[in-house]
N, C-alpha and C positions, 0 to 999 in steps of 0.2 A: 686479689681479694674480690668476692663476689659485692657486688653492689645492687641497689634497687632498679630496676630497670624503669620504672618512673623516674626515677630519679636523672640515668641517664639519657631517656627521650626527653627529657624537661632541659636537661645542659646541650644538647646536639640542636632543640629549635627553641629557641629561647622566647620566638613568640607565643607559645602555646599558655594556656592557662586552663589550672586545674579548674574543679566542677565540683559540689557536694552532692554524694550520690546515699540512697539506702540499698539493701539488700533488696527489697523487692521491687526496685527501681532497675536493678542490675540483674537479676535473674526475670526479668520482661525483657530488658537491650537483648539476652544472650540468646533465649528463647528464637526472638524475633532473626538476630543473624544466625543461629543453627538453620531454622527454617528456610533462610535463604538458598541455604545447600540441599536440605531436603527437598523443597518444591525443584527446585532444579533439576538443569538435564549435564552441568557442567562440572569436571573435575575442579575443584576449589582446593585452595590451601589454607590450612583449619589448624589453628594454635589456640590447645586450652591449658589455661592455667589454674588449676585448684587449690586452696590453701591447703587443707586438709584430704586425707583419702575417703570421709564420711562425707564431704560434700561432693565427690567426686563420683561417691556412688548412688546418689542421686540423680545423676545424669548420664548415667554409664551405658542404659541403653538408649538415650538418644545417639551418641557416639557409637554405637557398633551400627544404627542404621548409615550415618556421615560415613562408617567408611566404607560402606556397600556402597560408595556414591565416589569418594574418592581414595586414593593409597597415602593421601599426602594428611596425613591428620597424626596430629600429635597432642598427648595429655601428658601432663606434667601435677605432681601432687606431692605434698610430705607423707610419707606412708606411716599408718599407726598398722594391720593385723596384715593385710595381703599383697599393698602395693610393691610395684616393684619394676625394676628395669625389663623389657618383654616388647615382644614383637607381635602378637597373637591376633590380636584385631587390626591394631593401628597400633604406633610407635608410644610407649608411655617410658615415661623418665621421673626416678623416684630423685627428690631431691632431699637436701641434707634439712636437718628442724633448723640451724643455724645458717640460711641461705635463705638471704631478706625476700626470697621468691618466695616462702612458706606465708607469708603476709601480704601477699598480693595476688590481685584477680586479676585475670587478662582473659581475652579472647578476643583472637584474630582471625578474620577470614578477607580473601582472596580468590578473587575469580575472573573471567574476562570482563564481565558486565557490574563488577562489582567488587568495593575493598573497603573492608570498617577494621576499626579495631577499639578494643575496651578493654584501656589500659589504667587499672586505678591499687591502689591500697591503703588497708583497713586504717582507719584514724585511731581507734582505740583499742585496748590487746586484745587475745582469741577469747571468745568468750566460753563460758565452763559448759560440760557437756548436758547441765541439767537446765539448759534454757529454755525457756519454752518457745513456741512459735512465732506469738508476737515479737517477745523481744529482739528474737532471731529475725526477723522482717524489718526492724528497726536497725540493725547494725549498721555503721554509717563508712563510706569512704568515700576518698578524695582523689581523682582521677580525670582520664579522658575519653571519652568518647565521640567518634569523629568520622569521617566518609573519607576524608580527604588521604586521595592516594598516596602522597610523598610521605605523612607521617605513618598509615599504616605501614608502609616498605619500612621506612627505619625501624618500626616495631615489630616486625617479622623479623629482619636481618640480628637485632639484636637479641633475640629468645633463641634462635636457631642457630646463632654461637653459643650459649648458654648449655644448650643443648650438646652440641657436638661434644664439649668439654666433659660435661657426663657421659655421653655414649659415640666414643670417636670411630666404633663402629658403622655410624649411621653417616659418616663425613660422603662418604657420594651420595646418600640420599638428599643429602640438604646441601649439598651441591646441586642438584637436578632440580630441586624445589627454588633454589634461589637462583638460577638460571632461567626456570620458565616463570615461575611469577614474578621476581625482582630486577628481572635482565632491564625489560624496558621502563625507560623513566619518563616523565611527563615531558620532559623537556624533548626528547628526541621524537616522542609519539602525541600529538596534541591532543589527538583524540579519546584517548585514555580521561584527560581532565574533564571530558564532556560527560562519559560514562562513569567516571566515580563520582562526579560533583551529585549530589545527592540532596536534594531540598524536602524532603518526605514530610507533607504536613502533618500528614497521620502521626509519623512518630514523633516529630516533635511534640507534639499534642501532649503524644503520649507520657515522653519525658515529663511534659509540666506539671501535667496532671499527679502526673505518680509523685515527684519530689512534694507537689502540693499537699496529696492525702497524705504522707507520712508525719507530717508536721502535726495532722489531725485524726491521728493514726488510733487514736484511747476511743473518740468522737464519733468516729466512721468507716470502722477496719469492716464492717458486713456491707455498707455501701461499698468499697474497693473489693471485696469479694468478686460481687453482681456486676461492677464494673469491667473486671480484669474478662469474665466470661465474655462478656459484649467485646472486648478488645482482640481476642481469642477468634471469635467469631469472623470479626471484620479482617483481622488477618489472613482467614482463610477466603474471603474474598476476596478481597484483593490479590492475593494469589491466584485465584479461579481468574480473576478479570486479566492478567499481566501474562498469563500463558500462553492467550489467545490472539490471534494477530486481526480475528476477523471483526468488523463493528458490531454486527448483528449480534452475534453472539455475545461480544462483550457486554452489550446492553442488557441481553435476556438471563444472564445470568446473575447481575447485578440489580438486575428489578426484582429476580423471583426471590434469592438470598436477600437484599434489602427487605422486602414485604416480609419475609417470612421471620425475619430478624428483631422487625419491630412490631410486629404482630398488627400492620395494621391491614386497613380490608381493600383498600386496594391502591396500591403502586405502580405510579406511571414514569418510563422513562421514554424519552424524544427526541428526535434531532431538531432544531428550529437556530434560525440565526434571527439579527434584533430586527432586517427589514421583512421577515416572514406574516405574512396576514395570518395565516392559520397553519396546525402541524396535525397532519396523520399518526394515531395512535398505533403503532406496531407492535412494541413491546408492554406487558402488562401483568400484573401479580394479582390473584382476584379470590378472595376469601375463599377455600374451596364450599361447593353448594351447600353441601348439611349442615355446612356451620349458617350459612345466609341465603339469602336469595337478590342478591345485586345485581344491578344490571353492567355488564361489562360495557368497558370504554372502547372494548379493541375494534380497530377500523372505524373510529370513527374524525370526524375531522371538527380539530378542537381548535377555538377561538384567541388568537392570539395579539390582534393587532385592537381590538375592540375589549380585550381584557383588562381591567386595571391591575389586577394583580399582576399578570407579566411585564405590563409598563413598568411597575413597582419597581419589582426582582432586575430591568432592565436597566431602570435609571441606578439606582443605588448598588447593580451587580452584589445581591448577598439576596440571603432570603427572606421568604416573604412568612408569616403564619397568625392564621386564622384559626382561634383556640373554637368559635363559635360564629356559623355561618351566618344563624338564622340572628343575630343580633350585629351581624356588621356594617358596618353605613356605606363600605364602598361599596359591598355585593345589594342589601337591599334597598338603599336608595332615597334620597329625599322624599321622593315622588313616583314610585313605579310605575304611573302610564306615561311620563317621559323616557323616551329613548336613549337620552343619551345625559350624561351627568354636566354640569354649567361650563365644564372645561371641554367637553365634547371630546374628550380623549377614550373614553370605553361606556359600554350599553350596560347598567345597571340589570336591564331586563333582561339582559342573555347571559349573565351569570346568574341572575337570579334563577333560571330556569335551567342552566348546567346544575345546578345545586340540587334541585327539585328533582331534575330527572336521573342524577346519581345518589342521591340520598348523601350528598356529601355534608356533612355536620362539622366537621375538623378539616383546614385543609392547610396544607404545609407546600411552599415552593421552593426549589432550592436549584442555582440554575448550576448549568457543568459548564467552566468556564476554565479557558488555558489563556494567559497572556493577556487578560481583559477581553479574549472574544468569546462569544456566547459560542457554544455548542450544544447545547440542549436543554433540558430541561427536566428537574426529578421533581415529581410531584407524588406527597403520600395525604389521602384520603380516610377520617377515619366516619364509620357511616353509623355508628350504634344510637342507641336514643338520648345519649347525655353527650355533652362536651367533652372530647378530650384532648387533654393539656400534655407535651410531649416534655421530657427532664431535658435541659442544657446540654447531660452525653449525648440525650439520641438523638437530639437539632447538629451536636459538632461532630455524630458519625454520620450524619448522613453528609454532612459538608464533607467530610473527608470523603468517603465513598465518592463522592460528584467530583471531587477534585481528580480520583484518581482513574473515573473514567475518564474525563477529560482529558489525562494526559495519555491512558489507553487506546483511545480514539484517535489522539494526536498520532502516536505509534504504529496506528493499523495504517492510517493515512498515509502517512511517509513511508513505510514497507509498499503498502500499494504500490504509492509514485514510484519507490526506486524499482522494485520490477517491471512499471513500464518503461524504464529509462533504460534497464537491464534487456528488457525487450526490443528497444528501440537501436541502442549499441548495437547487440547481436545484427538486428537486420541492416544496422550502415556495416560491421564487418564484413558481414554475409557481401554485402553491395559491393564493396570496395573488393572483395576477392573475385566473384564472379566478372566486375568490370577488367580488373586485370587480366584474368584468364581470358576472355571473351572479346576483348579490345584487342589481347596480343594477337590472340587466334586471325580475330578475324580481321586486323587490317597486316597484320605480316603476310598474311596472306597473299594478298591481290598486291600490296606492294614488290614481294617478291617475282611474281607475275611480269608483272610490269616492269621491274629492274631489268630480270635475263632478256623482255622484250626489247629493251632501250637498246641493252648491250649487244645484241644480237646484229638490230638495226647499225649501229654504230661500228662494230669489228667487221661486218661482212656486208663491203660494199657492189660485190658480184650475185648478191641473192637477187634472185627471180622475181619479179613483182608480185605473181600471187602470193609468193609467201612473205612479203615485205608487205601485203594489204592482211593476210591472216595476224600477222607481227602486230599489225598498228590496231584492228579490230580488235585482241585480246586486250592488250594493252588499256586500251579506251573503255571497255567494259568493265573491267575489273575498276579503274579509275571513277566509271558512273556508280559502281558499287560500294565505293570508299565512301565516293562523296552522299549517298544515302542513308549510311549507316553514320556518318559524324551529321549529318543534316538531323537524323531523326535523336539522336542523342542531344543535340543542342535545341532541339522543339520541345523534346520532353523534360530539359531544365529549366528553359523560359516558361511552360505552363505550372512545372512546381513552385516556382518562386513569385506566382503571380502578375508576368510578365508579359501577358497576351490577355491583348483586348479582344474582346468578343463582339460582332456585329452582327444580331439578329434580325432575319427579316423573313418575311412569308416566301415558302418554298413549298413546292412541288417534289412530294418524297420521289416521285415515279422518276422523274427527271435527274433525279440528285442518284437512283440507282442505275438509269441507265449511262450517267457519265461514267463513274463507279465502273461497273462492267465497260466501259469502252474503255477504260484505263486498263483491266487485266487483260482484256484483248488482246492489246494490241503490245502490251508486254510478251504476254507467255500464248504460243502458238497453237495452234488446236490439237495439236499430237500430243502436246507437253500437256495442255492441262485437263480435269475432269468436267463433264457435261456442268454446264453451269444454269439451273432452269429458275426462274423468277414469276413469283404464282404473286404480281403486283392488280391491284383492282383497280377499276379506272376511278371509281368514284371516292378516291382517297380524300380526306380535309389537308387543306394546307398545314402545315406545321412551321413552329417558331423554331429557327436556330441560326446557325454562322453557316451558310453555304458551303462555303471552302472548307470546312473541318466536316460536317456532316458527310459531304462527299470522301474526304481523308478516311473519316472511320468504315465507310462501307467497306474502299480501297481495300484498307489493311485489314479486314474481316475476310474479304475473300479471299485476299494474296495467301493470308494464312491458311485459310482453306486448301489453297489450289497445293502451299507448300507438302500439304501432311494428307495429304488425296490422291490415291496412283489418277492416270489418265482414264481409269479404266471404272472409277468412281463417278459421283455426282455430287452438284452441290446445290443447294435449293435456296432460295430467299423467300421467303412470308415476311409479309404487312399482318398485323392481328390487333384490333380497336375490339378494348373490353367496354364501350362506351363510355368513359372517363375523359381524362383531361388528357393521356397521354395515348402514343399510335407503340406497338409495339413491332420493332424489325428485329428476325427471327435470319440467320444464316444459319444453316445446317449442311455438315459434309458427310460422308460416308468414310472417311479416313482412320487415322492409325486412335484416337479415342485418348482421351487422361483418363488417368486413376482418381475415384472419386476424392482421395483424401488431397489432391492438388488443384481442385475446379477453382482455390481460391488464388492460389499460387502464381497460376497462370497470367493474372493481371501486375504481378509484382514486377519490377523491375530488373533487365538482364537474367529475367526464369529460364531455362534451357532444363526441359526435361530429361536429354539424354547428356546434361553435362557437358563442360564448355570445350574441350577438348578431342569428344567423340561423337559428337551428333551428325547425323546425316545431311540436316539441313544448315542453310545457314541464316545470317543474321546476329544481331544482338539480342534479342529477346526486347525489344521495348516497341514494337507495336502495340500488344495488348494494352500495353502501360499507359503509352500515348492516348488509344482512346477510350480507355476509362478516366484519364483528362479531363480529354474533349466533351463526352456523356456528362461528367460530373460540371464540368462548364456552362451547359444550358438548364441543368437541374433533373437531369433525368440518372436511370438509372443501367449498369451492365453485369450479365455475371453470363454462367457457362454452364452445362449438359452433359452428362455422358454417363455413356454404360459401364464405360471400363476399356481396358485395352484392347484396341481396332474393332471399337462399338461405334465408330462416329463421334461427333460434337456435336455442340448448337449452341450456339452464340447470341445471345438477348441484349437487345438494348431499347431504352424508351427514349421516343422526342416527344415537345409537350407538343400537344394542336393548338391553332389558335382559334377560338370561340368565335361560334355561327355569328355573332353582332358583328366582328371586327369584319370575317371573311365574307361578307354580304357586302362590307363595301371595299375590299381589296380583292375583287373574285380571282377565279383561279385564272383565268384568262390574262390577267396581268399580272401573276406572278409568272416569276423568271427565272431560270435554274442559273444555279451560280457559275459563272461567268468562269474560266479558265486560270487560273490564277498562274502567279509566278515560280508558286513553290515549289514548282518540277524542278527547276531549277538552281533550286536552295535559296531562291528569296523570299525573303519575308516583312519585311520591312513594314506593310500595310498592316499587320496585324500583332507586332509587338512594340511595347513602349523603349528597348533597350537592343 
């Protein structure tokens, strides 16, 4: 036997409790959730329930746009002339007059970001077809409506057995509907409870207000006209605001809609937080000219920490409003050629002259606030020659509005962060792949070297000494080559994790290059590498830095050089002093060149242009890495050059100088190029804390 479907949502959660609702209380909820699907970019799962087929055709073309939107929608109605079981738009299911569903409303919808349902029926019988309007707006019932994802599912699952039962036809489709929206339950997916929990002040507002006017419905039915428009209105921005992920725009479209909403002359919205001294006007709504001649607030920098009115709006978090500037005591002031008021918390005279030089007469604050923190601030302006006093709707749309920037903002914010988090992951997988390929590469390498050498050594002990001294030579080279490539990968973890002390002291660039160059020297042989010519001036200033690391970055600027330069190239150093604080050193090679869309790449960690597996040269890729480190260690700056491929490079880095007062008594005479360190060797000990 068919039974009231309220009735069995009400025995299945025994917590729930009905609600008294009117008809135009319930066709505002339905409105509001239809629209949900419409602004949408998401398939939803959409159950209407009609008493009648005359109220059904009342809404029949917002339903054919729902299912341009989704397959999954379903109408349910008693049929009096056309209604009827059919597939033609969306799924409709006529039901019997004696099937307690003919007396009840429902509408459900379901989405990923979203699940309500409004589940109620009529208190008193159907009423005769010559009703009028009013009375028709007055009809009362008793029901639920709710966010809450576990009762929506139960009130879906239960109408779409209902369903099936009339059209058993339809049993895989509501098979596929209650698989994709009712599969997962809150219990197994947390997350779902975060996204359907639904605290919407607006609507609630909205609920109160409407049960309210009905009560006073003979008194006030052309006020709730006027109202429902404004309610209309603000729904479509907040949709406009909720679509958009970016701040800017969220703001500007809610200043210009706000301003134009309430007709006033001009509409400011802000970001400011409560320790802000003053906030940048960016966003603004400003009477267009032939109506006024205003002067715009835009760009300009408004007074916030010396304001009373924001202090207000700060301490009391709600808003602030000023029906009449030019008679208010906090703006003009006991005493205007005093500065500041007996509490010395804000400057009567600098509002008073904000006032003046915006013609502001009305002014209204309302701040946008998420969890008790201020995020910004809505201010509306009204500038005409009398006072004007704003109605209680348009002071709690605009709170609504601010609220639900606020929480829009909140939303842009946390999309931001997770894309950088999403950015940030990507480049440790990127890391963590590259180090594997490029770790295995390159130390199986030289260890295999060195194995067949050992073994060689070991199995044949009638080999000749020359080739028992080439044996031990490869062996040992490849082993100094290990130990450089795990040396410079564990320098470049202790400099990320701020692990290395820095010890600056006055230096001799000329000196710190020519050690530099005697280090590639005596590495790579004159056949092996390309001309190496250094255009250094003698009358360089001393420069502030860590010797040992400045010399390190020359190192590894021209090793790199020397790697990607036939012998048959050159490579150049320049000094270049823009008369600033900083010396600018310049390596430039003639060799194989980057592509400009990698110049940045290049500094990243384990980069291998040619791929960890086929490259020519070797190494790990973390020179560059290392001394964009080192650079960013004394406060200077590094990046990179090129034409394009085998156009060359050119490699920039700044060290600061140290200023003619200091270097007049540390002259260049006693400065000292930095001393030899140990870290040929893989020691370092002097220079990190761990």
């Amino acid at each position: 036997m068919a039974t009231s479907v309220l009735h069995s949502l009400l025995q299945e959660i025994p917590h729930l409790r009905q609600q008294l609702y009117f008809k135009s209380s319930l066709t505002a909820l339905s409105h509001a959730m239809e629209d949900q699907v419409l602004v949408g970019a998401e398939q939803s799962l959409v159950i209407a329930c009609f008493q009648r087929e005359r109220f059904y055709r009342q809404e029949a073309h917002r339903y054919r746009r729902i299912a341009e939107i989704t397959p999954q929608v379903y109408v349910l109605s008693t049929p009096e002339t056309d209604f009827k079981h059919s597939s033609q738009y969306y799924e409709t299911v006529a039901l019997e007059p004696s099937d307690p569903l003919s007396q009840e409303w429902h509408l459900i919808v379901i989405g990923e970001q979203y699940a309500n349902c409004l589940i109620c029926r009529e208190c008193s019988k159907p009423i005769k077809e010559t009703a009028t309007s009013e009375i028709d707006s007055s009809r009362r019932f008793e029901g639920i409506w709710t966010f809450d994802r576990d009762v929506t599912y139960k009130a879906a699952q239960l109408i779409l057995e209902r369903i099936e039962v009339y059209r058993p036809e339809l049993a895989a489709k509501i098979k596929q509907a209650k698989s994709k929206y009712l599969g997962a339950s809150l219990a197994s997916n947390p997350q779902l409870s975060k996204k359907s929990t639904n605290s919407d002040a607006f609507v609630q507002r909205l609920v109160t207000y409407l049960q309210a006017g009905q009560y006073k419905l003979l008194k006030a039915y052309r006020s709730l006209s006027a109202q429902e428009e404004k309610e209309r209105l603000m729904n479509s921005i907040i949709a406009v605001i909720r679509r958009s992920l970016n701040p800017n725009e969220i703001l500007e479209v809610a200043v210009q809609e706000l301003g134009r909403a309430l007709g006033a002359s001009r509409c400011l919205i802000y970001r400011c937080k409560a320790a802000d001294i003053n906030a940048k006007i960016s966003h603004e709504f400003l009477v267009p000219p032939g109506e006024t001649t205003l002067v715009s607030a835009k760009g300009q920098i408004w007074p916030l920490q010396d304001n009373c009115l924001f202090q207000d709006v700060l301490k009391s978090q709600e808003l602030v409003y000023i029906e009449d500037t030019y008679t208010e005591p906090r703006i003009q002031g006991i005493d205007n050629t005093k500065s500041a008021s007996k509490n010395g918390k804000f400057s009567s005279a600098s509002l008073k002259t904000l006032v003046q030089q915006f013609a502001i007469n009305s002014w209204l604050m309302v701040p946008v606030l998420y969890q008790g923190q201020l995020l910004g601030m809505v201010e509306l302006h009204q500038c005409g020659p009398t006072a004007h006093r704003w109605q209680n709707d348009e002071l709690k749309m605009v709170e609504a509005i601010a609220t639900q920037v606020g929480v829009a903002l909140i939303q842009a914010e946390a999309y931001a962060n997770l894309e950088d988090l999403n950015q940030q992951l990507e480049a440790l997988d990127r890391t963590r792949s590259n180090l594997v390929a490029i770790t295995g590469h390159e130390l199986r390498t030289p260890l295999s070297t060195i194995q067949v050498c050992l073994e060689s050594l070991a199995s044949e002990p009638d080999m000749s000494l020359e080739l028992r001294q080439v044996m031990l030579n490869t062996a040992l080279a490849d082993a100094e080559r290990m130990r450089k490539l795990i040396q410079d990968f564990l320098t470049l973890s202790r400099m990320e994790s701020g692990r290395i002390e820095w010890h600056p002291e006055a230096l001799s660039l000329k000196e710190c290059i020519d050690l530099a160059l005697s280090h590639v020297r005596s590495h790579r042989s004159e056949t092996e590498r390309p001309k190496i010519k250094a255009q250094v001036p003698d009358d360089l200033p001393l420069v502030q830095a860590d010797g040992e690391w400045l010399v390190e970055t020359l190192t590894k600027l021209l090793d790199n050089a020397c790697k990607f330069t036939t012998p048959q190239g050159q490579i150049t150093i320049e000094i270049l002093s823009s008369g600033g604080s900083m010396l600018e050193v310049t390596v430039t090679d003639t060799g194989r060149g980057i592509e400009p869309n990698r110049l940045e790449d290049v500094f990243d960690r384990f980069y291998q242009e040619e791929g960890a597996l086929r490259r020519t040269t070797g190494g790990m890729g973390l020179g560059l890495a290392i001394c964009r480190q080192i650079v960013k260690g004394w406060g200077g700056e590094i990046w990179a050059n090129s034409a394009g491929k085998d156009q060359g490079s050119r490699f920039h880095f700044t060290v600061p100088i140290i200023p003619r007062s200091s270097e007049s008594e540390d002259s260049k005479t006693n400065a000292k190029p930095p001393a030899k360190s140990k870290k040929r060797s893989g020691v370092r000990s002097t220079k990190s804390k761990g």
